[in-house]
N, C-alpha and C positions, 0 to 999 in steps of 0.2 A: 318129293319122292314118295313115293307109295306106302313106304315099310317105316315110315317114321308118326306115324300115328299112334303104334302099341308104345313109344317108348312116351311119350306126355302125358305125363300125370293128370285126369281128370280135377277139375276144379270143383266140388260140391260143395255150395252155399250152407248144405243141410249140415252137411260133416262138420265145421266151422265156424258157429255164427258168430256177427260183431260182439264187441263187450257186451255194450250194454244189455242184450236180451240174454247172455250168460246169468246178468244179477237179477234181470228183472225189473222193469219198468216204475215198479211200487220203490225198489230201493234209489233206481237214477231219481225218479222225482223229488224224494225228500232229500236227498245228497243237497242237488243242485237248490231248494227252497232254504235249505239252512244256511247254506254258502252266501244268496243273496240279503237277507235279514242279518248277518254280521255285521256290526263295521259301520253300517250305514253310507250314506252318499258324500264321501271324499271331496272336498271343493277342488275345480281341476287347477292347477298350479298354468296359469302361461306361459311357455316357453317359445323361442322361435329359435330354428340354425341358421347359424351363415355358413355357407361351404366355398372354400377361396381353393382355385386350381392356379400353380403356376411352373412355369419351366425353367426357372430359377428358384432355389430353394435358400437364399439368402432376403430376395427380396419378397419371397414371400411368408417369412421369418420376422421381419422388420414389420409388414402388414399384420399379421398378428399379433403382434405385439400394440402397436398402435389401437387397435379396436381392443386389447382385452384392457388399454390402461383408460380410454374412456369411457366403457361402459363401468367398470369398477367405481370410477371419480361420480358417476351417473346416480353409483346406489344399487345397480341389477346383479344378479350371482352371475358369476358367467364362469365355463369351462370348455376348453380348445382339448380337439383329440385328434392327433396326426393319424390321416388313413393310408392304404399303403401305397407305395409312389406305382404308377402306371406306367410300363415300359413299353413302348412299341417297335419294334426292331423291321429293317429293311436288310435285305442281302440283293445286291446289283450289280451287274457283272461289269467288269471296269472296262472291257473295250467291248466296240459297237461292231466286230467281226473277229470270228474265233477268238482264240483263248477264253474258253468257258472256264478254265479252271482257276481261274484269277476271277476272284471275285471282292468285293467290297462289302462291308457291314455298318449299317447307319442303326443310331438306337436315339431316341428322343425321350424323355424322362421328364409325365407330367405329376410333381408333388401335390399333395394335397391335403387340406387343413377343415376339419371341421370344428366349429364353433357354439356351443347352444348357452341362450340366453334365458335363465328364469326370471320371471316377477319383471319386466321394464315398462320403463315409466315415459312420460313424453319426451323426457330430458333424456333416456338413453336413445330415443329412435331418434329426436336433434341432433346428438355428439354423433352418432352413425352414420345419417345423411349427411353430417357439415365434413365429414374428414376427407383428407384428400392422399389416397394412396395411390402409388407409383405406378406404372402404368404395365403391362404384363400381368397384373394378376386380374385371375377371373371371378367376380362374387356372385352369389346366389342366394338369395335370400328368401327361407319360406319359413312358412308359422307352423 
C-alpha cells in the first residue's frame, strides 16, 4: 500500500556500526593476538558418537547398556545422553464416506540415545564391531 512507507524505520549503517569499529581495529587486534598466544595448542582429545534411534525404549535401553559395559571393559571413557524422544502424530478420519467428525489419532514415538567415546583403542572399536544387538535399533556412527 502506498501509505506504509512513512511508518519504517530507515535502516542507517552510519547510525549504528558493528562492534568492532566501535573499539577500533588497533584494540580487536591485540584482543584477538593475546587470546591466541595463551595456553598454547591443546593436543585434540579423540572422540567418536554413536547415536542409536529406536521405537522401543526397553530395547533400546538394553543396547546401551551393552555397548557402554564393553567399551568400559575396553579402557575408553565413555558417556550416554538421552535426547528427546520424537513424536510424530497422524489424525485419520475413520470411515471412508461422511462422518468427518470421527476421527482417529495414530502417534509413533522414536527414542533416542546418544553416546560419545573418548580416547579408544583398537580393542574398543573390536568389542563395538563384534556385539550383536537386537534388531529395531538404528546406529550411527561418526568421529
Amino acid at each position: 500500500r502506498p501509505g506504509r512507507e512513512r511508518h519504517r524505520q530507515p535502516t542507517n549503517p552510519q547510525k549504528h556500526p558493528p562492534f568492532c569499529f566501535v573499539l577500533g581495529a588497533s584494540f580487536w587486534t591485540r584482543t584477538r593476538r593475546r587470546r591466541r598466544s595463551r595456553g598454547g595448542a591443546r593436543p585434540r582429545r579423540q572422540r567418536f558418537r554413536i547415536r542409536l534411534n529406536a521405537y522401543d525404549h526397553r530395547i533400546l535401553d538394553q543396547s546401551v547398556r551393552r555397548i557402554l559395559d564393553s567399551v568400559r571393559r575396553s579402557g575408553a571413557t565413555v558417556t550416554a545422553v538421552p535426547l528427546p524422544t520424537k513424536k510424530n502424530k497422524w489424525t485419520v478420519i475413520r470411515s471412508p464416506f461422511i462422518d468427518k467428525d470421527s476421527r482417529e489419532q495414530f502417534e509413533m514415538r522414536t527414542h533416542r540415545r546418544v553416546i560419545f567415546v573418548s580416547d579408544p583403542n583398537q580393542e574398543t572399536m573390536d568389542a563395538l564391531l563384534s556385539l550383536d544387538l537386537p534388531a529395531g535399533v538404528d546406529i550411527e556412527m561418526k568421529s
